[in-house]
Structure formats: C-alpha cells, structure tokens
mmCIF file of the C-alpha atoms, coordinates in Angstrom:
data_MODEL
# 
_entry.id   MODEL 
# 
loop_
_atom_site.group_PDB 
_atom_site.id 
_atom_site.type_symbol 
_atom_site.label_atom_id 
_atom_site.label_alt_id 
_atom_site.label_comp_id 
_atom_site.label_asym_id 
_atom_site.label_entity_id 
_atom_site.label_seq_id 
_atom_site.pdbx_PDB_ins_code 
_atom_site.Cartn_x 
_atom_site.Cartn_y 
_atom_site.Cartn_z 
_atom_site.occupancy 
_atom_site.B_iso_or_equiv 
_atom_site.pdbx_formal_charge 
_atom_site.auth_seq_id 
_atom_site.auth_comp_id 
_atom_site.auth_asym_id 
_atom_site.auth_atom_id 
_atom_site.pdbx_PDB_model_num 
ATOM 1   C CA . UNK A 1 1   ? 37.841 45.406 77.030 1.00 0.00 ? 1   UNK A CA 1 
ATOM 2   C CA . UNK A 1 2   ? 35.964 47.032 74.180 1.00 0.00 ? 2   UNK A CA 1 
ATOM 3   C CA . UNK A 1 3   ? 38.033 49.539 73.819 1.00 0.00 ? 3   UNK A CA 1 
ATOM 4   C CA . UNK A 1 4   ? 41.432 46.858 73.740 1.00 0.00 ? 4   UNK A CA 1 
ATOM 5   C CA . UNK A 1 5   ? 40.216 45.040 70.834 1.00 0.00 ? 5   UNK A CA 1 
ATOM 6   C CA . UNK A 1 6   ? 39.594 48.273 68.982 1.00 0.00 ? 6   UNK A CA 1 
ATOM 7   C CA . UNK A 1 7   ? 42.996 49.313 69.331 1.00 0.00 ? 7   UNK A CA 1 
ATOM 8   C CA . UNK A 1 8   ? 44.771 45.478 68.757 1.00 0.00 ? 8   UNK A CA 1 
ATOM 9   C CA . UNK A 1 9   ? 42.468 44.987 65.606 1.00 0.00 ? 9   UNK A CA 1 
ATOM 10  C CA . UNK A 1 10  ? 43.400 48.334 64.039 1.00 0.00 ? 10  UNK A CA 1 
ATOM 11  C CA . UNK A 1 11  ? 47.091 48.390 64.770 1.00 0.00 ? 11  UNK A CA 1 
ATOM 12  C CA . UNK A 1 12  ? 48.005 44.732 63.828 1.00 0.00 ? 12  UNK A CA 1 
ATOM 13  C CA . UNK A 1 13  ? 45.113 43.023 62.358 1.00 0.00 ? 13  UNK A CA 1 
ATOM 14  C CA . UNK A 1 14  ? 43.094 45.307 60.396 1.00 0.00 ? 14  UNK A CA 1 
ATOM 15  C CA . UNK A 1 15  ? 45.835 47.767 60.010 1.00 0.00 ? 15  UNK A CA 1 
ATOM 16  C CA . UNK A 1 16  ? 44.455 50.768 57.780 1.00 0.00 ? 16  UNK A CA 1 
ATOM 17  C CA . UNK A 1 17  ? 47.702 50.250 55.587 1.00 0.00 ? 17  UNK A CA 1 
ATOM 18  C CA . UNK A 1 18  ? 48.467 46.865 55.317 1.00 0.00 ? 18  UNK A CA 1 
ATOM 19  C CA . UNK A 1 19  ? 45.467 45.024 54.871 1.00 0.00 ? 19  UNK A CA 1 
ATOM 20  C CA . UNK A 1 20  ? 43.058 47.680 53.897 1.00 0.00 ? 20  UNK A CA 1 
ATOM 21  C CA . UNK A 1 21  ? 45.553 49.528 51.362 1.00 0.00 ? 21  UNK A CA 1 
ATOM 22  C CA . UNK A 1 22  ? 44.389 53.096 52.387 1.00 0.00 ? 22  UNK A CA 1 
ATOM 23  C CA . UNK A 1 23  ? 47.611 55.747 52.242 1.00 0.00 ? 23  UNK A CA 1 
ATOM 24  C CA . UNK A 1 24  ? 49.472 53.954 49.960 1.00 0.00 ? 24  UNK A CA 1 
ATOM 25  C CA . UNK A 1 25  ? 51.023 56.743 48.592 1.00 0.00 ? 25  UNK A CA 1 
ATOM 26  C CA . UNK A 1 26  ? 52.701 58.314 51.068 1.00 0.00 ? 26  UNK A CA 1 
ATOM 27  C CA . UNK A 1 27  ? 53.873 55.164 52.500 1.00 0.00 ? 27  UNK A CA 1 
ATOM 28  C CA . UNK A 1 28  ? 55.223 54.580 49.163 1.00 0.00 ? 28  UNK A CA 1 
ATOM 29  C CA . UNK A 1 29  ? 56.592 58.288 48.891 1.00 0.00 ? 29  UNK A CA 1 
ATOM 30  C CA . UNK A 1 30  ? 57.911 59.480 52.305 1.00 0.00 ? 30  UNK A CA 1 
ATOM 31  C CA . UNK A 1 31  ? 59.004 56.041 53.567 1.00 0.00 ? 31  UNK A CA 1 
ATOM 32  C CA . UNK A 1 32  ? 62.675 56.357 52.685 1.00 0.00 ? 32  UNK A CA 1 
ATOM 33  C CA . UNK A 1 33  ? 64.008 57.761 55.727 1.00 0.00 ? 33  UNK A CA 1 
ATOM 34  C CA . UNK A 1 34  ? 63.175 57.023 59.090 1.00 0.00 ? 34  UNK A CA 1 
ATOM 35  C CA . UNK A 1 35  ? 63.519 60.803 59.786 1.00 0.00 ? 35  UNK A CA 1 
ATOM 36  C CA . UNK A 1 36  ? 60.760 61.598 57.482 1.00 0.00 ? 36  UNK A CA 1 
ATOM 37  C CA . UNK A 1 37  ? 58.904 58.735 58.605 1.00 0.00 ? 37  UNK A CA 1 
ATOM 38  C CA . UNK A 1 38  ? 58.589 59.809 62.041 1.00 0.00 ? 38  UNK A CA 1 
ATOM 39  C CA . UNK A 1 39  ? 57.633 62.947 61.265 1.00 0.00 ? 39  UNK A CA 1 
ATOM 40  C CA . UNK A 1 40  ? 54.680 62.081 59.049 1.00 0.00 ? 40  UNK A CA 1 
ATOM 41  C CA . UNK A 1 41  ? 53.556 59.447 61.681 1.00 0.00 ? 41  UNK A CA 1 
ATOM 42  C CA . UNK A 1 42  ? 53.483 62.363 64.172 1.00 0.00 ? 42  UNK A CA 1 
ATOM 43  C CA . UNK A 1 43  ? 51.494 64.460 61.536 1.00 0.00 ? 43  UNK A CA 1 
ATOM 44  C CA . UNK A 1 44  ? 49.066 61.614 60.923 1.00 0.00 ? 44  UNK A CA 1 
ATOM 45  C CA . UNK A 1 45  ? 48.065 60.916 64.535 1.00 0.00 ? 45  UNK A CA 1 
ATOM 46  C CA . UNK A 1 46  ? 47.174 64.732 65.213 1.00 0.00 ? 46  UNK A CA 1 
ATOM 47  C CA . UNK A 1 47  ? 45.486 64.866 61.984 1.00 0.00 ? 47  UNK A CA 1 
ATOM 48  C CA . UNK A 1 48  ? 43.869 61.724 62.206 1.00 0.00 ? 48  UNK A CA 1 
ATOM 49  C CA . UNK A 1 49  ? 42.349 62.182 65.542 1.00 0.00 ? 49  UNK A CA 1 
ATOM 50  C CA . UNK A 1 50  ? 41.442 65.966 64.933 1.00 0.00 ? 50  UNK A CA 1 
ATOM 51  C CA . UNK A 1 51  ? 39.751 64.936 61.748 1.00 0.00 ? 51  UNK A CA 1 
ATOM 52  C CA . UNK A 1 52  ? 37.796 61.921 63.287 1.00 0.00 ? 52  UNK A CA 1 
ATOM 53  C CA . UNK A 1 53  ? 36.406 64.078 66.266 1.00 0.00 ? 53  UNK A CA 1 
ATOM 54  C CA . UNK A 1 54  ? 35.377 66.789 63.825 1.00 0.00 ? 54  UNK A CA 1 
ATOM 55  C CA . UNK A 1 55  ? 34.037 64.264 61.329 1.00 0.00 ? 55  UNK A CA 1 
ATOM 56  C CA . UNK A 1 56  ? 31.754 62.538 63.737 1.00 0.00 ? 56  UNK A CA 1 
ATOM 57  C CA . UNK A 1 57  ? 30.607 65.472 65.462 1.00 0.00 ? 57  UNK A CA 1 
ATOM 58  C CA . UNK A 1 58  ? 29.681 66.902 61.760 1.00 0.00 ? 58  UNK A CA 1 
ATOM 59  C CA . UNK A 1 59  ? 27.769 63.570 60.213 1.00 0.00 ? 59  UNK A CA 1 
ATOM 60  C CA . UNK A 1 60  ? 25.593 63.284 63.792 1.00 0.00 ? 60  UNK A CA 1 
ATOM 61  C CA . UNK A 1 61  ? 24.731 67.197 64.447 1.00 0.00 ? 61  UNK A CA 1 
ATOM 62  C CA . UNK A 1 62  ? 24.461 67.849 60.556 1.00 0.00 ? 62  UNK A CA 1 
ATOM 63  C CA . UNK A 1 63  ? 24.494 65.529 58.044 1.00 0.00 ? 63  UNK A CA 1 
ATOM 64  C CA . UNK A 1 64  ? 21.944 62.971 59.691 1.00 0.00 ? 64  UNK A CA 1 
ATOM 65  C CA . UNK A 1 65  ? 19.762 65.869 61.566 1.00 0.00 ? 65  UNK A CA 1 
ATOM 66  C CA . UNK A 1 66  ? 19.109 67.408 58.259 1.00 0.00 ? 66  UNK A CA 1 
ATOM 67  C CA . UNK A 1 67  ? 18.975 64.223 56.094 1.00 0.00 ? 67  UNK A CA 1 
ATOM 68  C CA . UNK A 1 68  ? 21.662 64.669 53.980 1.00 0.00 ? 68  UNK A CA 1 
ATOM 69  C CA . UNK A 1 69  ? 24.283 61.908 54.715 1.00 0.00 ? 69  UNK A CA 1 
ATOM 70  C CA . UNK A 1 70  ? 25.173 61.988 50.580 1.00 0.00 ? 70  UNK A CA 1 
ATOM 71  C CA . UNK A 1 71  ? 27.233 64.582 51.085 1.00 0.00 ? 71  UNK A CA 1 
ATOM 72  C CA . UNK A 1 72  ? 29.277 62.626 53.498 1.00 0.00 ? 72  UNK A CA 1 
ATOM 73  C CA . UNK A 1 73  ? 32.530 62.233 51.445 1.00 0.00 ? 73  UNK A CA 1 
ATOM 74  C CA . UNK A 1 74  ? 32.121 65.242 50.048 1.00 0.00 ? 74  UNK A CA 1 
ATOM 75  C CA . UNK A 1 75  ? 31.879 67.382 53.049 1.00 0.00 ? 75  UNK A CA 1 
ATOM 76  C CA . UNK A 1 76  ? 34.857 65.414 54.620 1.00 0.00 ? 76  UNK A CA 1 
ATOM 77  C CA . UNK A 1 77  ? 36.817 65.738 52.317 1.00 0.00 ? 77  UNK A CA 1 
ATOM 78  C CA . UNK A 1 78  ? 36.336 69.810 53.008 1.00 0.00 ? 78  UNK A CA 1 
ATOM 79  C CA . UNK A 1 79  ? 36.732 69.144 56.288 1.00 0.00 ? 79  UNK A CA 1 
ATOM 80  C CA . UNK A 1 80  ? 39.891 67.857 56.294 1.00 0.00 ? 80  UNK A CA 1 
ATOM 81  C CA . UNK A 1 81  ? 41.851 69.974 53.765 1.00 0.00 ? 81  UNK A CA 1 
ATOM 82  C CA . UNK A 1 82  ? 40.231 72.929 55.943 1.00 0.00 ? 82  UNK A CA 1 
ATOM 83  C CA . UNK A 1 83  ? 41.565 71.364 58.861 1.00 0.00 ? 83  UNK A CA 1 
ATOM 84  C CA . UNK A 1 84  ? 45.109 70.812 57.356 1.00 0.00 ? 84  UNK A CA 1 
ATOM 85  C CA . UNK A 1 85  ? 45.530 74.192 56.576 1.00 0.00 ? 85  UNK A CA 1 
ATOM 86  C CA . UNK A 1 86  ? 44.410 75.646 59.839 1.00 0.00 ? 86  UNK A CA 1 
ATOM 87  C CA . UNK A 1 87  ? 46.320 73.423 61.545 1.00 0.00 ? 87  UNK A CA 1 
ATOM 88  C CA . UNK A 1 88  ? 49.361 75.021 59.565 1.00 0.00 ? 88  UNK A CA 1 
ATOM 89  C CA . UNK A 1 89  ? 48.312 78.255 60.468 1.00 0.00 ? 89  UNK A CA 1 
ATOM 90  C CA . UNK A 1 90  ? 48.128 77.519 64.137 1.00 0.00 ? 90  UNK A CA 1 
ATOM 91  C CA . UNK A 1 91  ? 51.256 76.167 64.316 1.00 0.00 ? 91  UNK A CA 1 
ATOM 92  C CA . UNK A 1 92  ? 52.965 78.611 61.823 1.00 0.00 ? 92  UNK A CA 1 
ATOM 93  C CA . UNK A 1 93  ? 51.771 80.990 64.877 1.00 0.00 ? 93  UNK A CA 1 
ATOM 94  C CA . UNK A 1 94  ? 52.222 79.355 67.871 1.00 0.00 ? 94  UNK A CA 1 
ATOM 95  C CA . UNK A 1 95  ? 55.031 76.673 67.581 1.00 0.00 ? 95  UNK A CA 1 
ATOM 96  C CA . UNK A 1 96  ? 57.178 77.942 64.672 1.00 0.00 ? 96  UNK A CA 1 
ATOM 97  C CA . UNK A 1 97  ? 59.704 75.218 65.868 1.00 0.00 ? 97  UNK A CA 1 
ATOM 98  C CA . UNK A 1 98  ? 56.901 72.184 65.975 1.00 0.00 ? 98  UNK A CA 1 
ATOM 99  C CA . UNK A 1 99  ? 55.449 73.656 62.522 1.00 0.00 ? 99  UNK A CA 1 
ATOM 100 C CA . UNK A 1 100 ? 59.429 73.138 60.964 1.00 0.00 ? 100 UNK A CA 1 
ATOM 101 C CA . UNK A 1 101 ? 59.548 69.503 61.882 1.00 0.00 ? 101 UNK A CA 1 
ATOM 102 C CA . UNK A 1 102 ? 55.527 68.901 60.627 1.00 0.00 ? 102 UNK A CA 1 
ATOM 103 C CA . UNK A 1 103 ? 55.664 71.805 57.944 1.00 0.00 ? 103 UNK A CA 1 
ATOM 104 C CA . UNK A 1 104 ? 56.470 69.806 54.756 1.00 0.00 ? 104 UNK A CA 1 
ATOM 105 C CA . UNK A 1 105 ? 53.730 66.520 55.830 1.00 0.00 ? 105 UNK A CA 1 
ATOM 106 C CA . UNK A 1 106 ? 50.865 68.577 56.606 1.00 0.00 ? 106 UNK A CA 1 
ATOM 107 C CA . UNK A 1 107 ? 49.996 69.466 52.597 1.00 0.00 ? 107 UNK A CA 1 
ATOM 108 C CA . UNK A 1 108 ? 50.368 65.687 52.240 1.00 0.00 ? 108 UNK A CA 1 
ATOM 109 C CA . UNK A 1 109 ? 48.086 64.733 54.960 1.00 0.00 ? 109 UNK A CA 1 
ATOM 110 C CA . UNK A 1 110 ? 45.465 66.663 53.021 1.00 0.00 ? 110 UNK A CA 1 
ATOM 111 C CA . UNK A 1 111 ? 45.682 64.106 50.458 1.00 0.00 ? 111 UNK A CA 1 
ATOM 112 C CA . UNK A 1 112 ? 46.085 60.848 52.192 1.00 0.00 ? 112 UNK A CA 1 
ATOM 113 C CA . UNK A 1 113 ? 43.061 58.597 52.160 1.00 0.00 ? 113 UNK A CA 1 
ATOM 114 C CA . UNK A 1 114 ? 43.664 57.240 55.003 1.00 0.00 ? 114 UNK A CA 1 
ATOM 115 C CA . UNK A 1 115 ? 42.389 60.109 57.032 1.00 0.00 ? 115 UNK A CA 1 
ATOM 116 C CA . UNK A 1 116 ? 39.083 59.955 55.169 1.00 0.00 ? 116 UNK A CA 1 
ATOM 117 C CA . UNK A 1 117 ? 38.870 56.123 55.257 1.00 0.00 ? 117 UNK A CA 1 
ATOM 118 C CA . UNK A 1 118 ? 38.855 56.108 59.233 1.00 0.00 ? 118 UNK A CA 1 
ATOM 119 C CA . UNK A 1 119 ? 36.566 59.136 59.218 1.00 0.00 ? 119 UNK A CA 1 
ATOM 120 C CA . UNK A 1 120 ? 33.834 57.297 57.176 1.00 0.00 ? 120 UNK A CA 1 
ATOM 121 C CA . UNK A 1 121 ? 34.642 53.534 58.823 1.00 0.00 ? 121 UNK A CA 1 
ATOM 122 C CA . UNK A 1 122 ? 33.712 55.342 62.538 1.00 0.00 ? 122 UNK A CA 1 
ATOM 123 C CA . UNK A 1 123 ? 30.207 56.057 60.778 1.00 0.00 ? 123 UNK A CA 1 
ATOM 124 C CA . UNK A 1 124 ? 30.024 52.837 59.278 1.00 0.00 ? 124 UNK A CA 1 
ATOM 125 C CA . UNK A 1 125 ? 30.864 50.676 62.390 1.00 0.00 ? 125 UNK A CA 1 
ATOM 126 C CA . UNK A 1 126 ? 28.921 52.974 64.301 1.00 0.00 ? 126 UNK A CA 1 
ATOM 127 C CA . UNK A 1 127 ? 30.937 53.972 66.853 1.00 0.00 ? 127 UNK A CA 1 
ATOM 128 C CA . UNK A 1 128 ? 30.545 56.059 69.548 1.00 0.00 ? 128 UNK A CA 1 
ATOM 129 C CA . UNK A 1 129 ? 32.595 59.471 70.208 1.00 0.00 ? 129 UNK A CA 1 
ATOM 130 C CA . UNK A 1 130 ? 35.201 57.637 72.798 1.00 0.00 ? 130 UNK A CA 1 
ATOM 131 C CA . UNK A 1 131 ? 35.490 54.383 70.461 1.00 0.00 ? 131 UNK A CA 1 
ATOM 132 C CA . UNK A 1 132 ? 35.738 56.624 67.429 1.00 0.00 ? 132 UNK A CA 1 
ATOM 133 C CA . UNK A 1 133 ? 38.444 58.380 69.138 1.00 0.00 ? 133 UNK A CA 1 
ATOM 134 C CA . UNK A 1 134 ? 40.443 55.314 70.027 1.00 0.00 ? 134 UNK A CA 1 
ATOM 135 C CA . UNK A 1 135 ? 39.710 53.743 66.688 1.00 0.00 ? 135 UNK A CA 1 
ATOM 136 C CA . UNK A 1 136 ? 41.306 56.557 65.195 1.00 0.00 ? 136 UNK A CA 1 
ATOM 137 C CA . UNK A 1 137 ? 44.448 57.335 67.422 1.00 0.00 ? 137 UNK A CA 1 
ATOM 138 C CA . UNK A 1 138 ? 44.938 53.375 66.920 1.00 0.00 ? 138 UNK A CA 1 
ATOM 139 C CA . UNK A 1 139 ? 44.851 53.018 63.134 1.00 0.00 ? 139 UNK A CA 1 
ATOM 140 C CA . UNK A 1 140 ? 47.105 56.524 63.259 1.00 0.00 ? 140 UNK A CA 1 
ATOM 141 C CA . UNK A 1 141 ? 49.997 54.297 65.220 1.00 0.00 ? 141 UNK A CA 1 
ATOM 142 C CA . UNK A 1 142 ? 49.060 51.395 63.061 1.00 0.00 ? 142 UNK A CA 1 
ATOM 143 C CA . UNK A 1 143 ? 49.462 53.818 60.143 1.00 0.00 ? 143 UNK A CA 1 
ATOM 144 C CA . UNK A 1 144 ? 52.723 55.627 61.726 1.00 0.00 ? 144 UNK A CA 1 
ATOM 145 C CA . UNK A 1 145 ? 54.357 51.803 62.806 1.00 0.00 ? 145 UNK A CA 1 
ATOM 146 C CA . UNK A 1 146 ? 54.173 50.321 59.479 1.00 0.00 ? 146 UNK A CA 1 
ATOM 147 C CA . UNK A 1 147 ? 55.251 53.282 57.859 1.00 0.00 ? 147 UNK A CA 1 
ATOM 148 C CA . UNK A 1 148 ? 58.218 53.396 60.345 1.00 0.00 ? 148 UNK A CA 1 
ATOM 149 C CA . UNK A 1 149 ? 58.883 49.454 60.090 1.00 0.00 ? 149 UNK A CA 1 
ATOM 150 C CA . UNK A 1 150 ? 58.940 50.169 56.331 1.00 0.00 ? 150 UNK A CA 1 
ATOM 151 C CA . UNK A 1 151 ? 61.077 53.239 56.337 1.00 0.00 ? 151 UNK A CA 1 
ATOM 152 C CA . UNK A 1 152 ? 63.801 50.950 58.271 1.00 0.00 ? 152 UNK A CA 1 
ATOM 153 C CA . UNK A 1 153 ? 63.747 48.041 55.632 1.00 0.00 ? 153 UNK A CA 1 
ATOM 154 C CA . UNK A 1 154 ? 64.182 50.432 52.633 1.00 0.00 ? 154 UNK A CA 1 
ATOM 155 C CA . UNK A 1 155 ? 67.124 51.860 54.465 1.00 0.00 ? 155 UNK A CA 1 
ATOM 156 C CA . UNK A 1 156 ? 68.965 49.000 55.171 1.00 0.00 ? 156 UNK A CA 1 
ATOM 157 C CA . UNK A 1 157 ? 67.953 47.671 51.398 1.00 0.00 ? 157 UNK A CA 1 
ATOM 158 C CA . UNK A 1 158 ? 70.487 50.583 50.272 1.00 0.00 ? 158 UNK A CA 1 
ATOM 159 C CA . UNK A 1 159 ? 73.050 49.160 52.257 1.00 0.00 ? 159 UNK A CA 1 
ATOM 160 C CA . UNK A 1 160 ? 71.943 45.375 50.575 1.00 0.00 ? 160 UNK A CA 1 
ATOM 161 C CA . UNK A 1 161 ? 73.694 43.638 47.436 1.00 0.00 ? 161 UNK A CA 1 
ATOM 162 C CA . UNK A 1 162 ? 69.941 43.956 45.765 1.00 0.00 ? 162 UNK A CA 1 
ATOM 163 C CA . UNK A 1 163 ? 69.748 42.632 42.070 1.00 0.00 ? 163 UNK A CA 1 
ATOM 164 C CA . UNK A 1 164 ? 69.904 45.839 39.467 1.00 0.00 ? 164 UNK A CA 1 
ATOM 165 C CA . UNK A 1 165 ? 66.585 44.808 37.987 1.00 0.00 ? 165 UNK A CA 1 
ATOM 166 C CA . UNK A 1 166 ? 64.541 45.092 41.209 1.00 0.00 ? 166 UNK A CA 1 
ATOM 167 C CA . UNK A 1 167 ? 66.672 48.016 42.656 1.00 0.00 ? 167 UNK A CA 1 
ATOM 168 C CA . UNK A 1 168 ? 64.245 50.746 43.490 1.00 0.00 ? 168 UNK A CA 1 
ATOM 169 C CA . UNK A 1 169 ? 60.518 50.564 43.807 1.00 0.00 ? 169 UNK A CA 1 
ATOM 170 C CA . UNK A 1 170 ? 60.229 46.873 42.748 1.00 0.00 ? 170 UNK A CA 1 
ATOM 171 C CA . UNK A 1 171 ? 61.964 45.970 45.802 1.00 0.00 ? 171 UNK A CA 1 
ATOM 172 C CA . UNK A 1 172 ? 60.108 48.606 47.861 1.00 0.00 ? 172 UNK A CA 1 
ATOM 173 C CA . UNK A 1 173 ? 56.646 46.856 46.325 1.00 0.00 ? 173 UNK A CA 1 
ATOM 174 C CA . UNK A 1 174 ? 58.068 43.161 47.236 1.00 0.00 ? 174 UNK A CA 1 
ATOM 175 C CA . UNK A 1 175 ? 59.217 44.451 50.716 1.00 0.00 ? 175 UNK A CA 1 
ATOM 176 C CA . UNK A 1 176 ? 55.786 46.536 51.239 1.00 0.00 ? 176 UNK A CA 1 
ATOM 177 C CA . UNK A 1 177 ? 54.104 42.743 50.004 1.00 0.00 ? 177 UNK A CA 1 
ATOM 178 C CA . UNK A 1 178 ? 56.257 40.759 52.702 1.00 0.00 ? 178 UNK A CA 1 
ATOM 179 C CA . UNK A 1 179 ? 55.577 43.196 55.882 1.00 0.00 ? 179 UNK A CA 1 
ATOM 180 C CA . UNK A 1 180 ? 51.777 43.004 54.503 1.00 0.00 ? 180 UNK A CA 1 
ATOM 181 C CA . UNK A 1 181 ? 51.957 39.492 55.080 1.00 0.00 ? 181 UNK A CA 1 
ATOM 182 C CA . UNK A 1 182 ? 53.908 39.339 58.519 1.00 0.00 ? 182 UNK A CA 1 
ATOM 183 C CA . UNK A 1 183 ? 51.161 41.676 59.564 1.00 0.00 ? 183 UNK A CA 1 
ATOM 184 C CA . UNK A 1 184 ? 48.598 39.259 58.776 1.00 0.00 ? 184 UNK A CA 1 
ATOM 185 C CA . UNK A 1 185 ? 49.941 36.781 61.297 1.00 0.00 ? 185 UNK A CA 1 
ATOM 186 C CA . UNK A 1 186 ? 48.328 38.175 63.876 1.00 0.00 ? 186 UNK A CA 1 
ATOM 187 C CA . UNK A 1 187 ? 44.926 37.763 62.400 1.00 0.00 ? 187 UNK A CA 1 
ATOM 188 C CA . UNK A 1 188 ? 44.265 34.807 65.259 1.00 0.00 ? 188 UNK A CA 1 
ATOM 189 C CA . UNK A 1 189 ? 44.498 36.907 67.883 1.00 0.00 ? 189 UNK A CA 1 
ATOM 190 C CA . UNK A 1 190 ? 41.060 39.079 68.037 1.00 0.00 ? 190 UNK A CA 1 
# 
C-alpha cells in the first residue's frame, strides 16, 4: 500500500513539475511536439531512475559513512552529468538506433533539475532503496505525462484562433498555469 501512495502522490498530486516547479525548462523548451515529448519522457525515466539508485547508494556508503553530507548537491550534481554522458557512450555503442531517438535529450537531461530534486527529496524523506526507486520511476511518468499532456495542448493551440498578443509563450505560460491547476484537483485523494 506504501508503495501505491508513493506512486499516486508523485504522479498527480505532488507532481515534480506541476506543483513543485522543478524542470521547468525543458518542459517549457522541448514541449512543442509530441514527438519530442515522448522522447525526452523516455530519456527522463532511464535517467531518473539510474540517477536515484546511484545517488542513494552514494549519500549512504559515502557521504554519511565519512561525514560529509555538504557535499551532497555538489557531488550529485557530478554524478549525474557523469552519468549522462556514459549513458551516451553506452548507447552510442550498443544501440546506435535507441541512442538516435534519445541522442539530442540526453545533454539536456544533464541540466534538468528535476533529476537532482528527486535525488535529494529520496534523502530527505528518507526512503528506502525500493521506495526510492518507485518514488523516482513515479515522478519520471509524472514528469514525462505532464510534459506529454502539455506537448498536445501547444499543438492544437497552433491550430487555435489565439489572440496575436498572447501568441507564443504567453499562451504556453497560461496553458502550463491551467494544467497546473487541473493537476491540483486531485490533491483529495492521498
């Protein structure tokens, strides 16, 4: 049951996006398409996870053991960049076809703050391995749905008769604003 709220709460209610504003920019900047949208939802999830695991394993076999949990965000923040790129190396190698479709979001993963947000909220909520796993892979769908949800409103807005003085990203900002707020409807239910 633990493990249900933990994913309902981080894909609808406390969605690492819409209520706690963490990767704005590249749901701002790659939400245009739903093509591109997918594939940086796909990127985000493997990141995500990989980055959480590693994370975790890195604050409770080093950082704590050796007292020096102020070097937390610091030492993330390495961890994930390194991570992005050998990700990209691996699948550069491996799966030239997979690293094509992922190839132009993994440099932006590097940067979103999302990925670092989750990796510090596991420590602060203290969650185990298996809930810091599931907290992840959940606000990485929360993260890829919204993003997704957002990418389809902004397409059919091109196709809309929108006002020439909101054209653009003041109606992206209004729309983002609106699907923040539908989101919050389900606040009730955990």
């Amino acid at each position: 049951m633990e493990y249900i709220i933990i994913v309902i709460s981080a894909i609808f209610i406390n969605n690492i996006l819409l209520a706690q504003f963490l990767g704005v920019c590249p749901f701002l900047g790659v939400s245009n398409r739903l093509s591109t949208s997918f594939g940086m939802s796909g990127a985000v999830i493997f990141v995500m996870t990989l980055a959480t695991i590693v994370t975790y394993l890195i604050n409770y076999f080093i950082l704590q053991p050796f007292d020096i949990a102020y070097l937390q965000t610091i030492s993330y923040i390495l961890v994930i960049a390194a991570l992005v790129q050998m990700v990209e190396i691996i699948l550069k190698k491996v799966s030239p076809a997979l690293f094509q479709a992922l190839g132009v979001y993994l440099p932006l993963i590097t940067t979103n703050c999302a990925i670092l947000g989750v990796a510090i909220l596991v420590i602060q909520k203290e969650y185990n391995l298996m809930e810091s796993v599931v907290f992840a892979v959940a606000n990485a769908i929360g993260f890829g749905l919204a993003l997704i949800l957002f990418a389809g409103i902004r397409e059919h807005m091109d196709l809309a008769d929108v006002p020439p003085g909101i054209r653009g990203v003041p109606a992206a900002l209004i729309v983002a604003g609106l699907l923040s707020l539908a989101f919050m409807g389900f606040a009730g239910i955990v």
